[in-house]
PDB file of N, CA, C and O in Angstrom:
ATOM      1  N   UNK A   1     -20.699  72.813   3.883  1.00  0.00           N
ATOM      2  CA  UNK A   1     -21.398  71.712   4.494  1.00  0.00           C
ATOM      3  C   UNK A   1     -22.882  72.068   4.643  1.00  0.00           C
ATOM      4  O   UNK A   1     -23.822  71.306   4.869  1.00  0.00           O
ATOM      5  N   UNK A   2     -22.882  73.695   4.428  1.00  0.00           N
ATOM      6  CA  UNK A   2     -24.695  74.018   5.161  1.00  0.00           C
ATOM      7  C   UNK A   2     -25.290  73.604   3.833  1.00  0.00           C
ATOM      8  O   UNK A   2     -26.087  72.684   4.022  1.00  0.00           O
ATOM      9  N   UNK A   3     -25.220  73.857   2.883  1.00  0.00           N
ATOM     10  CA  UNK A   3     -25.363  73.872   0.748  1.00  0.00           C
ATOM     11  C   UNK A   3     -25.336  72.567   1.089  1.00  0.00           C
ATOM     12  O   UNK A   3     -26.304  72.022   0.558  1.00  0.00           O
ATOM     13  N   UNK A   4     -24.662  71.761   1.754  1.00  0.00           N
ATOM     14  CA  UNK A   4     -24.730  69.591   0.914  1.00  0.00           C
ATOM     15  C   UNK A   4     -26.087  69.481   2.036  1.00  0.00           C
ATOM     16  O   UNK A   4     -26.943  68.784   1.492  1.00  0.00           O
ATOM     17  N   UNK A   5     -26.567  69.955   3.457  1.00  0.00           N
ATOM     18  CA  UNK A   5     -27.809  69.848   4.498  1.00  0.00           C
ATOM     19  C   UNK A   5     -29.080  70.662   3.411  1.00  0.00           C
ATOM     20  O   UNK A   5     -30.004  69.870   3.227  1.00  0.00           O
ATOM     21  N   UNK A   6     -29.186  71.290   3.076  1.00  0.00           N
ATOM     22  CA  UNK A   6     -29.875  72.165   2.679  1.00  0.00           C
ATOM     23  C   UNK A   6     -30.137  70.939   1.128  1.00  0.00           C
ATOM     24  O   UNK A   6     -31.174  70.364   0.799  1.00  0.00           O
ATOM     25  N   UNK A   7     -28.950  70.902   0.560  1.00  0.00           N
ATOM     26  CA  UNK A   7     -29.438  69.833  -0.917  1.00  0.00           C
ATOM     27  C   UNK A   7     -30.212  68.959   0.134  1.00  0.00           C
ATOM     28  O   UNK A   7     -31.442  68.983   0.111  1.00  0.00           O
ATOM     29  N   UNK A   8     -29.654  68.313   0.905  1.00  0.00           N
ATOM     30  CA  UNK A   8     -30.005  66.469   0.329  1.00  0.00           C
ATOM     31  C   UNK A   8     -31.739  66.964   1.195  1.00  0.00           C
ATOM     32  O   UNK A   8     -32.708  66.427   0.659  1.00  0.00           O
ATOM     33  N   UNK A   9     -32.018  67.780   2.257  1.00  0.00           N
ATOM     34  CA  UNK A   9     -33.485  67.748   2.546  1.00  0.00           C
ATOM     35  C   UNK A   9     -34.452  68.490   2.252  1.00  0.00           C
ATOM     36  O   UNK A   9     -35.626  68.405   2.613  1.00  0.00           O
ATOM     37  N   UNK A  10     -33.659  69.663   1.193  1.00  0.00           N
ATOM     38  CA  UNK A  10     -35.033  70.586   0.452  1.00  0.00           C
ATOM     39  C   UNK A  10     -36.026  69.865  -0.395  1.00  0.00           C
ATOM     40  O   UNK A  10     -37.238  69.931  -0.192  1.00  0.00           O
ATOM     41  N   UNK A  11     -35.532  69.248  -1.248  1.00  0.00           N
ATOM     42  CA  UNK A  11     -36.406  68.739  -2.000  1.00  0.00           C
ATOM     43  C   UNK A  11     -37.584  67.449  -1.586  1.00  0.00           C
ATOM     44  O   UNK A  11     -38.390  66.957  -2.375  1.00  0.00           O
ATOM     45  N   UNK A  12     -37.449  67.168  -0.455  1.00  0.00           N
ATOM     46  CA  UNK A  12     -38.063  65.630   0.492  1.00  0.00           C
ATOM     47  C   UNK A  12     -38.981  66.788   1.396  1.00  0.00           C
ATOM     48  O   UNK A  12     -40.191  66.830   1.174  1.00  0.00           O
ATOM     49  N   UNK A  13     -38.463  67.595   2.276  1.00  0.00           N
ATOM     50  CA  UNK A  13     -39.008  68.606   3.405  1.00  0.00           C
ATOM     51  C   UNK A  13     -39.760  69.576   2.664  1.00  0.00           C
ATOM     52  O   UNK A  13     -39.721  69.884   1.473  1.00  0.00           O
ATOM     53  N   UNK A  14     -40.527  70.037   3.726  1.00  0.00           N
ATOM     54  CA  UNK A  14     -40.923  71.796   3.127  1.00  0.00           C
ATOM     55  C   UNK A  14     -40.823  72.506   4.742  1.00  0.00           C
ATOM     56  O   UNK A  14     -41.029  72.144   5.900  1.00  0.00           O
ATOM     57  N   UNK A  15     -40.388  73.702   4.037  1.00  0.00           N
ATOM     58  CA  UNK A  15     -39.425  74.532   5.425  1.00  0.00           C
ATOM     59  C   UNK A  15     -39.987  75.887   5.117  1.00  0.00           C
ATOM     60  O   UNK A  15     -39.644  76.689   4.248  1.00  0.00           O
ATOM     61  N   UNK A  16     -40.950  75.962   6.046  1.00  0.00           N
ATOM     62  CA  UNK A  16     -41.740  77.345   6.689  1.00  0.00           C
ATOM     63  C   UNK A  16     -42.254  78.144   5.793  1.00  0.00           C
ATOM     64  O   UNK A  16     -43.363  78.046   5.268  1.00  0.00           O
ATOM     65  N   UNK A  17     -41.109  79.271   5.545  1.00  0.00           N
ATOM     66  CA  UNK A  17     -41.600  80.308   4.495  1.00  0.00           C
ATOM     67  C   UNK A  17     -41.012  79.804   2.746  1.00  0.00           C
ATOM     68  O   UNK A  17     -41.443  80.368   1.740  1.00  0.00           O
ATOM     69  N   UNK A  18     -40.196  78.902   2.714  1.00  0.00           N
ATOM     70  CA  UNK A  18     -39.741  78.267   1.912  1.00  0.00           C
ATOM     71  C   UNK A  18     -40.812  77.646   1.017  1.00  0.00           C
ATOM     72  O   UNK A  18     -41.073  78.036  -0.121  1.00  0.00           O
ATOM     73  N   UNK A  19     -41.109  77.139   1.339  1.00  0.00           N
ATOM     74  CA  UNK A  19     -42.387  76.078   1.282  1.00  0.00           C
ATOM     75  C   UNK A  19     -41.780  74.875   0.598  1.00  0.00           C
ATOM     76  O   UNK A  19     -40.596  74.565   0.462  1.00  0.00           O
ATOM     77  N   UNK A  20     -43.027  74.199   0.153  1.00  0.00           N
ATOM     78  CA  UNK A  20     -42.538  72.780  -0.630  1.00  0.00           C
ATOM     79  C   UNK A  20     -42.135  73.131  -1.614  1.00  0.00           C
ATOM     80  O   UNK A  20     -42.416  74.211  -2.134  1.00  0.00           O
ATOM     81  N   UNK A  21     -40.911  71.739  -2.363  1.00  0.00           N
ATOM     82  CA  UNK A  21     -40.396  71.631  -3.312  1.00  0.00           C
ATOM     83  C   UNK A  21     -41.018  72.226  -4.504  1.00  0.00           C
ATOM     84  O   UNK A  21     -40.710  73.163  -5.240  1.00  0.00           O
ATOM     85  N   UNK A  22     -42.399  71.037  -4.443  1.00  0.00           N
ATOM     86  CA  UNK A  22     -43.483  70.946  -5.536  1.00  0.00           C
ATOM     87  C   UNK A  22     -44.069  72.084  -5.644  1.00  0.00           C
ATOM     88  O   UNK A  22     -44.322  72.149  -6.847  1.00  0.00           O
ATOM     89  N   UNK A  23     -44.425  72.968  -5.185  1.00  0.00           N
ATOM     90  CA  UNK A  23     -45.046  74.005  -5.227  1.00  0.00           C
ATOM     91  C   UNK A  23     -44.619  75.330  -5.474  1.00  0.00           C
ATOM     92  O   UNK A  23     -45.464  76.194  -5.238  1.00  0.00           O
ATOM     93  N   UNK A  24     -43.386  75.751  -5.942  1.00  0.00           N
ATOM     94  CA  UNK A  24     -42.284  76.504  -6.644  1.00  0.00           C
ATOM     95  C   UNK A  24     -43.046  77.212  -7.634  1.00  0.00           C
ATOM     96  O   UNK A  24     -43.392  76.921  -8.779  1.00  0.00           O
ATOM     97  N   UNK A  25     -43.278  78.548  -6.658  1.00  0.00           N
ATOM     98  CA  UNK A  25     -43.671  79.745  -7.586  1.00  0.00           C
ATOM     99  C   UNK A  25     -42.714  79.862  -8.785  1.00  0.00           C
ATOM    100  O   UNK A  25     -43.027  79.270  -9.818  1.00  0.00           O
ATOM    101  N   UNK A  26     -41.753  80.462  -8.745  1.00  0.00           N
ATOM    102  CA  UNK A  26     -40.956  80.682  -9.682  1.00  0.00           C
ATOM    103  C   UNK A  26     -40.649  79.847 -10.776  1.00  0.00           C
ATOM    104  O   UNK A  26     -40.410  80.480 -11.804  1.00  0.00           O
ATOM    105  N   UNK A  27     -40.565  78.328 -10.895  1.00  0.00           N
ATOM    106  CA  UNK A  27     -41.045  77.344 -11.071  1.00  0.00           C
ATOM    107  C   UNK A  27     -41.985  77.024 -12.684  1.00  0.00           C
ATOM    108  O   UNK A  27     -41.822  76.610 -13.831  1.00  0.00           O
ATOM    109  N   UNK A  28     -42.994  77.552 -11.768  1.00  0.00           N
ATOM    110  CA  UNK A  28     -44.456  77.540 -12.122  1.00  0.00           C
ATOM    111  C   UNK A  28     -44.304  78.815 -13.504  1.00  0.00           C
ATOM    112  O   UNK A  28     -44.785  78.576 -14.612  1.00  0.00           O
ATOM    113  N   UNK A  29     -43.804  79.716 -13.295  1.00  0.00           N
ATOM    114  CA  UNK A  29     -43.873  80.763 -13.898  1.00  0.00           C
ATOM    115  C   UNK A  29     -42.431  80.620 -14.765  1.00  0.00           C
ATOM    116  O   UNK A  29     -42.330  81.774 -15.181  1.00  0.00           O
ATOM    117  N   UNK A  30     -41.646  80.139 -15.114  1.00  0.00           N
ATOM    118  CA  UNK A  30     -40.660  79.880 -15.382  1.00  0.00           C
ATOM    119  C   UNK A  30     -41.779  78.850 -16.742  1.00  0.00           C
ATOM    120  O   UNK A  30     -42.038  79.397 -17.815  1.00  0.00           O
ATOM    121  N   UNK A  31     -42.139  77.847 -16.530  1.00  0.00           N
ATOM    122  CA  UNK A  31     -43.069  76.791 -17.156  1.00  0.00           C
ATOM    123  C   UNK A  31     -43.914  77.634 -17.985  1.00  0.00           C
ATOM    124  O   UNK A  31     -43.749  77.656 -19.205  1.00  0.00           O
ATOM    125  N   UNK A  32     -44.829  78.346 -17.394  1.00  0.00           N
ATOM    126  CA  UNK A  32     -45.804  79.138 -17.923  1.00  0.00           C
ATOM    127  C   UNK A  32     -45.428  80.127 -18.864  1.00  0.00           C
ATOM    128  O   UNK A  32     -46.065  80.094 -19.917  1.00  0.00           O
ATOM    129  N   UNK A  33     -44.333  81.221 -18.729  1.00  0.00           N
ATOM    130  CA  UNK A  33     -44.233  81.523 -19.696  1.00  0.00           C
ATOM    131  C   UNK A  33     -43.011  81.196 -21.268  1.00  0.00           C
ATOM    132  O   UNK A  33     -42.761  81.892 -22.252  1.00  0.00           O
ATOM    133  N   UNK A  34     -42.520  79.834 -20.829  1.00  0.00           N
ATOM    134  CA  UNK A  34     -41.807  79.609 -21.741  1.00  0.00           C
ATOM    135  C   UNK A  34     -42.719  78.449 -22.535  1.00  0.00           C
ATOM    136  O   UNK A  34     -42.405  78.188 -23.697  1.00  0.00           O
ATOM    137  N   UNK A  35     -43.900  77.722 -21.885  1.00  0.00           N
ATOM    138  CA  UNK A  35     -44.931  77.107 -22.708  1.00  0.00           C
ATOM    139  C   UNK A  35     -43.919  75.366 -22.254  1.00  0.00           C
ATOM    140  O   UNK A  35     -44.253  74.232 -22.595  1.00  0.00           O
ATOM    141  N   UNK A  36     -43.111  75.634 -21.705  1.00  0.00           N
ATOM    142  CA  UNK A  36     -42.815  73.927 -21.700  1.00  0.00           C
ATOM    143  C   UNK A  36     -43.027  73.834 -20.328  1.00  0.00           C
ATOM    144  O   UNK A  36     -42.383  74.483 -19.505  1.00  0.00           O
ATOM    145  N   UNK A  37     -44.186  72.801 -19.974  1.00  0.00           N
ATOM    146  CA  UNK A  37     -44.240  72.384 -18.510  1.00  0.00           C
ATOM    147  C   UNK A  37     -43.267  70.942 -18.257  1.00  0.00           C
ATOM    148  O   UNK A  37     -43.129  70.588 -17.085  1.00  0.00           O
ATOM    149  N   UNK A  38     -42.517  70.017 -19.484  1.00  0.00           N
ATOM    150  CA  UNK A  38     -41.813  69.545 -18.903  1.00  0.00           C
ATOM    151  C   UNK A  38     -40.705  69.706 -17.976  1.00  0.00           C
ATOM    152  O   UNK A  38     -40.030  68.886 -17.355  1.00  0.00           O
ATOM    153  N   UNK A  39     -40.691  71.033 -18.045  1.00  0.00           N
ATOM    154  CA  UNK A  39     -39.900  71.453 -16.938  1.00  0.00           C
ATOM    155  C   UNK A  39     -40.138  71.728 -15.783  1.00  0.00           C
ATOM    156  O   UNK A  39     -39.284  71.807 -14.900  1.00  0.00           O
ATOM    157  N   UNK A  40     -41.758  71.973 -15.600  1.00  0.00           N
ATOM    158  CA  UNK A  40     -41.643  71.601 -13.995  1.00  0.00           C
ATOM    159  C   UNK A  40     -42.165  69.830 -13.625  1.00  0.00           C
ATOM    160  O   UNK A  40     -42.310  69.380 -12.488  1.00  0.00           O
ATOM    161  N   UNK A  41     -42.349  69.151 -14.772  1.00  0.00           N
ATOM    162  CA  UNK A  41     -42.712  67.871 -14.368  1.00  0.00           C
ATOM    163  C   UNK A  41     -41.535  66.928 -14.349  1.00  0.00           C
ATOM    164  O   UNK A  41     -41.694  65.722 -14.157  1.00  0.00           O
ATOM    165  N   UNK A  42     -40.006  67.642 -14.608  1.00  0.00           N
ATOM    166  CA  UNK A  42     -39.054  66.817 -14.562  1.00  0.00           C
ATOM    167  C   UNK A  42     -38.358  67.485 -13.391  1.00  0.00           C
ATOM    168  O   UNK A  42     -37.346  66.919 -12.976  1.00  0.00           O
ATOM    169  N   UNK A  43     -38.728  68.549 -12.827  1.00  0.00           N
ATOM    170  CA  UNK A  43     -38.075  69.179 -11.707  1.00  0.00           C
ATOM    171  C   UNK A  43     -38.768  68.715 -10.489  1.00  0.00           C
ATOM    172  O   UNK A  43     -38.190  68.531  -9.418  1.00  0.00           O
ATOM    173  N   UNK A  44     -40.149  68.514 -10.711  1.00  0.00           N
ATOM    174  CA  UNK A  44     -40.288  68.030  -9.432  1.00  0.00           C
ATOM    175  C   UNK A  44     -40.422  65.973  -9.097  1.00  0.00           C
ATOM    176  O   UNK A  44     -40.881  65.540  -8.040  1.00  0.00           O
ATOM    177  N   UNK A  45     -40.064  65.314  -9.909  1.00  0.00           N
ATOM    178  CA  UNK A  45     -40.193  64.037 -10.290  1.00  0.00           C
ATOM    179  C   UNK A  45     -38.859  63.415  -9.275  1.00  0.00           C
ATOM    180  O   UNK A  45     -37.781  63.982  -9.096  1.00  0.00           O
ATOM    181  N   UNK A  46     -39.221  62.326  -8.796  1.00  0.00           N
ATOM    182  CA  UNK A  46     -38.187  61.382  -7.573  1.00  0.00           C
ATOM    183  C   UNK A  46     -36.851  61.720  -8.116  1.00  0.00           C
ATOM    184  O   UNK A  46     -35.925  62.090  -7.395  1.00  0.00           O
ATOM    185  N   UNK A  47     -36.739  61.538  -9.848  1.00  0.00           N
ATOM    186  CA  UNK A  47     -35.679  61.151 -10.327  1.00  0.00           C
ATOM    187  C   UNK A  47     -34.159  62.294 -10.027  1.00  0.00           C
ATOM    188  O   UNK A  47     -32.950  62.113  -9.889  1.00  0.00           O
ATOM    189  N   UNK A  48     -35.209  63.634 -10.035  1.00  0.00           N
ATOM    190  CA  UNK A  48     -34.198  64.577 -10.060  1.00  0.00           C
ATOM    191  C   UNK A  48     -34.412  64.897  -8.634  1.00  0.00           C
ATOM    192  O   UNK A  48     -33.297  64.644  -8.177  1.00  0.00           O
ATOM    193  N   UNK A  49     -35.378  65.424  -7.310  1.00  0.00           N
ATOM    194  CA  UNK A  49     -35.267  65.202  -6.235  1.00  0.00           C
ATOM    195  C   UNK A  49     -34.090  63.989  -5.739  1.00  0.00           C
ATOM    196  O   UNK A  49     -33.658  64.137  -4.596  1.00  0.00           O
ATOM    197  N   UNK A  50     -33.717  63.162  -6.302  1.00  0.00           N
ATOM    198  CA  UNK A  50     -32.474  62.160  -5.927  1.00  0.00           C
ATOM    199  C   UNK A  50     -31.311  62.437  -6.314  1.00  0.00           C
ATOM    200  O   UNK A  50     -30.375  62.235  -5.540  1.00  0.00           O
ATOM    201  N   UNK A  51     -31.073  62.992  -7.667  1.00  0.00           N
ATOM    202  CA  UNK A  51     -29.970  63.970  -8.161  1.00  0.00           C
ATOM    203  C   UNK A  51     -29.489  65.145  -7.111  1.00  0.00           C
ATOM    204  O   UNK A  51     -28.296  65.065  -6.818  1.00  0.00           O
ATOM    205  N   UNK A  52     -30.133  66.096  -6.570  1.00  0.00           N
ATOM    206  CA  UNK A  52     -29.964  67.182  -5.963  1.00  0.00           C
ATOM    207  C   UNK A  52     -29.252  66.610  -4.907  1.00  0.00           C
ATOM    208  O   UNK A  52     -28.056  66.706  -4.630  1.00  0.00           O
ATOM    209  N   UNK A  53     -30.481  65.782  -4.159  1.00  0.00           N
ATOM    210  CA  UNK A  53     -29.984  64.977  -3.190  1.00  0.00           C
ATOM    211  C   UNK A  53     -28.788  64.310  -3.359  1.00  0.00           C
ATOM    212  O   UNK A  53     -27.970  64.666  -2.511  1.00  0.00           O
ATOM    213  N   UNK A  54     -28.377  63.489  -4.118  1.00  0.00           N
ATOM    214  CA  UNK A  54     -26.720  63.305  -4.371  1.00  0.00           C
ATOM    215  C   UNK A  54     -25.303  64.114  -4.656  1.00  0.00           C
ATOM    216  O   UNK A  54     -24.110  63.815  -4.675  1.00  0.00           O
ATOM    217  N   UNK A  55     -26.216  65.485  -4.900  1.00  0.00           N
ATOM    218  CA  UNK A  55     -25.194  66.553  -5.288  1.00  0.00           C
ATOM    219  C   UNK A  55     -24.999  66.755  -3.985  1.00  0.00           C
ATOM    220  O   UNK A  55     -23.975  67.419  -3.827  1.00  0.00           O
ATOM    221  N   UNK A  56     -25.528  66.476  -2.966  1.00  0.00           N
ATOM    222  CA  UNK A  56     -25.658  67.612  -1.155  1.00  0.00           C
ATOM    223  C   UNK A  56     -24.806  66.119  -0.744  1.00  0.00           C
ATOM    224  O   UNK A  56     -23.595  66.343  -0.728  1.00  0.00           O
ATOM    225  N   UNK A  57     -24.990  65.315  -0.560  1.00  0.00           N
ATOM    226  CA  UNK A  57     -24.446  64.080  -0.421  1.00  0.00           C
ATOM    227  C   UNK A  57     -22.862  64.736  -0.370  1.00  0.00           C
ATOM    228  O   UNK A  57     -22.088  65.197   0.469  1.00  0.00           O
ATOM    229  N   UNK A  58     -22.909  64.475  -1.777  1.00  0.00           N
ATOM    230  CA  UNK A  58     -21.325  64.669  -2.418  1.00  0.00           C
ATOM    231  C   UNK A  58     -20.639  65.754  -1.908  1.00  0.00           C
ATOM    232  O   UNK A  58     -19.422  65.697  -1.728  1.00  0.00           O
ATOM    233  N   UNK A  59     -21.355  66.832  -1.632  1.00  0.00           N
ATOM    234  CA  UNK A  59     -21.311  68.132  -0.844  1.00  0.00           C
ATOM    235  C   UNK A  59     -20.820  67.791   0.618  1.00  0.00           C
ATOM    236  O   UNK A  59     -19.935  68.407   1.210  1.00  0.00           O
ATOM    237  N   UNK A  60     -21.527  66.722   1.105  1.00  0.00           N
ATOM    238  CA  UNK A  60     -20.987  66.564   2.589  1.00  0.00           C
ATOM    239  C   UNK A  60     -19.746  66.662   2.620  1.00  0.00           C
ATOM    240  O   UNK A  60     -19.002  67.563   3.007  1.00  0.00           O
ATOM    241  N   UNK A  61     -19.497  65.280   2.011  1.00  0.00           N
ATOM    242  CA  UNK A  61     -18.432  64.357   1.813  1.00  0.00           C
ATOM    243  C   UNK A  61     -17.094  64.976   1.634  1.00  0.00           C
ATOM    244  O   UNK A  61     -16.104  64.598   2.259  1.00  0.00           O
ATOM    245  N   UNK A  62     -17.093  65.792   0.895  1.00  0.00           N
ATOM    246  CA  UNK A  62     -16.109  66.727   0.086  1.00  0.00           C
ATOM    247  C   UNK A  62     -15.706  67.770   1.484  1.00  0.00           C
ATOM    248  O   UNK A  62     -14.564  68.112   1.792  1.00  0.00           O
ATOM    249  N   UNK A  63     -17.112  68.187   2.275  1.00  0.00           N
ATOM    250  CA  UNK A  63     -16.996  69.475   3.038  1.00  0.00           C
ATOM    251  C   UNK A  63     -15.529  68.406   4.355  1.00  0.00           C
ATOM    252  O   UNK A  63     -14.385  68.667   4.728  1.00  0.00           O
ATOM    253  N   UNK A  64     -16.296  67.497   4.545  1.00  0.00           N
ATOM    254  CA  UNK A  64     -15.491  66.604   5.733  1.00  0.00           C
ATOM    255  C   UNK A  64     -14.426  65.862   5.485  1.00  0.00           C
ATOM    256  O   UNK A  64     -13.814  65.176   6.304  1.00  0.00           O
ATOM    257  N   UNK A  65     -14.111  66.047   3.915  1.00  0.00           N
ATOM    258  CA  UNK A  65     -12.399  65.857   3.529  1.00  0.00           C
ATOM    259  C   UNK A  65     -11.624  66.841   3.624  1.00  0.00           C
ATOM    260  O   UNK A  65     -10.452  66.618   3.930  1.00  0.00           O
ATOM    261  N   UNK A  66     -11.971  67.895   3.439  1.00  0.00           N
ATOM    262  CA  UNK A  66     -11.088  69.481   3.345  1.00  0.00           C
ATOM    263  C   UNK A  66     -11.114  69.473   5.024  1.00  0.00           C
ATOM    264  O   UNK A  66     -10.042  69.584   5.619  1.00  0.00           O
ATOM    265  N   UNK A  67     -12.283  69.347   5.718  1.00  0.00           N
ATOM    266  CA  UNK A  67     -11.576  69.591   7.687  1.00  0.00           C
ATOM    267  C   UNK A  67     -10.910  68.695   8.039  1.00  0.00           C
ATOM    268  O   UNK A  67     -10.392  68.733   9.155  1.00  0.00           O
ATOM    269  N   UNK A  68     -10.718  67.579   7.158  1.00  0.00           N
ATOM    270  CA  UNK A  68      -9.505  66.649   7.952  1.00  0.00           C
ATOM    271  C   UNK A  68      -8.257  66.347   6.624  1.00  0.00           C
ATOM    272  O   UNK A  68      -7.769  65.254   6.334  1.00  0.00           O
ATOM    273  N   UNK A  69      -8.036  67.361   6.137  1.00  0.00           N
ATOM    274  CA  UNK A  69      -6.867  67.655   5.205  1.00  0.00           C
ATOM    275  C   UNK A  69      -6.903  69.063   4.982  1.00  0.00           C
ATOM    276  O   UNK A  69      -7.103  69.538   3.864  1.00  0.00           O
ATOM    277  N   UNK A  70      -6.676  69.896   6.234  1.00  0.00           N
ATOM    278  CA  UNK A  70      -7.232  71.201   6.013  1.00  0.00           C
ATOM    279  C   UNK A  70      -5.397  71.675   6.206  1.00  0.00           C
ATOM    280  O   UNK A  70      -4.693  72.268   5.389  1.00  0.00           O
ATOM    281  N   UNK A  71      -5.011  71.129   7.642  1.00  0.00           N
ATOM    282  CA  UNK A  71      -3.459  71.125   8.269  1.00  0.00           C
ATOM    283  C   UNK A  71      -2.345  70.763   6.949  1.00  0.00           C
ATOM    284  O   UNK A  71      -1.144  71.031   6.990  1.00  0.00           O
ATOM    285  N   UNK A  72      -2.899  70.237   6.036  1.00  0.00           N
ATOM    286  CA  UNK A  72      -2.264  69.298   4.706  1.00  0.00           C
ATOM    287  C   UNK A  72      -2.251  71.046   4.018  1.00  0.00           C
ATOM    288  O   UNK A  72      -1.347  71.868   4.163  1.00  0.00           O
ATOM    289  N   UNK A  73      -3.205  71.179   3.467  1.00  0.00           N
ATOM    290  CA  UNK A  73      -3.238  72.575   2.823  1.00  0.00           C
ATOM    291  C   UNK A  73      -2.607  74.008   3.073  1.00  0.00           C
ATOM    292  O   UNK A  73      -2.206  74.949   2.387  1.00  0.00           O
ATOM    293  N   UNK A  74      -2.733  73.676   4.439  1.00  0.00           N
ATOM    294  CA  UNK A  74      -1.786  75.063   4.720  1.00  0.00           C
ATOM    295  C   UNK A  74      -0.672  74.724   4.608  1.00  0.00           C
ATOM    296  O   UNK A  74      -0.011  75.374   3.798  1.00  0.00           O
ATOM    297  N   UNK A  75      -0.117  73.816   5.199  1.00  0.00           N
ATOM    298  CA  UNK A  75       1.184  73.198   4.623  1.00  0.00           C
ATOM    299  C   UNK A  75       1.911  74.176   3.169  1.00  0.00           C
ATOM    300  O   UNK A  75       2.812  74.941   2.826  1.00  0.00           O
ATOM    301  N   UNK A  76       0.731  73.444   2.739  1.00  0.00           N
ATOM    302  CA  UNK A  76       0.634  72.987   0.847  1.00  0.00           C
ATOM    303  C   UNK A  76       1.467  74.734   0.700  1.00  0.00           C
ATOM    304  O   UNK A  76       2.484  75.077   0.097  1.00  0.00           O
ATOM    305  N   UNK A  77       0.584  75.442   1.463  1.00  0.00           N
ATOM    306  CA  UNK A  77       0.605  77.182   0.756  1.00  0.00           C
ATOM    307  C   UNK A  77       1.337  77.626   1.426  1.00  0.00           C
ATOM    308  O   UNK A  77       1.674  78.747   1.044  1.00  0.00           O
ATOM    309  N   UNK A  78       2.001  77.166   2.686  1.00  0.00           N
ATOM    310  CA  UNK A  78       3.035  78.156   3.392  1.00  0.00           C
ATOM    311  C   UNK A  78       4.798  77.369   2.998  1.00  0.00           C
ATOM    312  O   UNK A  78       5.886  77.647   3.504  1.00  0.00           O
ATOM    313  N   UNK A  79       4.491  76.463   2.043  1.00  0.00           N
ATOM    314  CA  UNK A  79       5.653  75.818   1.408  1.00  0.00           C
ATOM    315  C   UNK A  79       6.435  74.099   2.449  1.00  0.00           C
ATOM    316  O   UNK A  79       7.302  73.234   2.326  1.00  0.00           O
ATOM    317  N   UNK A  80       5.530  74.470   3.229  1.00  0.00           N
ATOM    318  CA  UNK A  80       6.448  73.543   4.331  1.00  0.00           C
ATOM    319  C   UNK A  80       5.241  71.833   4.517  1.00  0.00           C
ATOM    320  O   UNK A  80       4.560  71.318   5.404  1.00  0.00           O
ATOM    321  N   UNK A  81       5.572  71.568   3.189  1.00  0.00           N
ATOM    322  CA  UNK A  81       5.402  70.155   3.044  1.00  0.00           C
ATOM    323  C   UNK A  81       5.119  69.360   3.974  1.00  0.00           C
ATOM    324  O   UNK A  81       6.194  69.303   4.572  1.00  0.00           O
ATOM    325  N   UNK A  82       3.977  68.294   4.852  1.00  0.00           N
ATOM    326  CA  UNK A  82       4.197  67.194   5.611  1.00  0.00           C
ATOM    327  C   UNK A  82       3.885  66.186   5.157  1.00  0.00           C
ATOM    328  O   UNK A  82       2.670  66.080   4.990  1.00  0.00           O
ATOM    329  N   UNK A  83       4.791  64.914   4.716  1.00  0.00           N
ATOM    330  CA  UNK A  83       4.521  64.059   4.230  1.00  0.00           C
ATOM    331  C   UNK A  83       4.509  62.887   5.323  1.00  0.00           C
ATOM    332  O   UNK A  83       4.213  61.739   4.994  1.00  0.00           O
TER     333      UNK A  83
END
């Protein structure tokens, strides 16, 4: 659940020592020495900032189905079925 908080507001926020999205040393240098900067102009663009963000989304979602089908699972593995 911390991975789907962390997606959906890294890329919108900038967080302390983190810093902003846009401004991604590694990034930058990743671009620079492979000679294609479409890669940091498609990494930092709404389109994929909304992607990430839907991956953390989906991340929630998923995290708060497994805690309320969690009793279902153990079930599942200690053999004793509740239907």
């Amino acid at each position: 659940m911390q991975i789907g908080f962390v997606l959906v507001l890294m890329p919108w926020f900038s967080f302390g020592p983190v810093g902003d999205w846009n401004d991604n040393f590694l990034l930058a240098l990743l671009s620079e020495k492979t000679g294609l900067t479409v890669i940091k102009s498609a990494v930092t663009s709404g389109w994929f900032k909304g992607a990430v963000s839907g991956l953390g989304v989906v991340n929630i979602l998923l995290a708060f189905w497994e805690i309320f089908h969690f009793n279902d699972a153990v079930a599942a593995l200690e053999g004793t079925r509740r239907d």
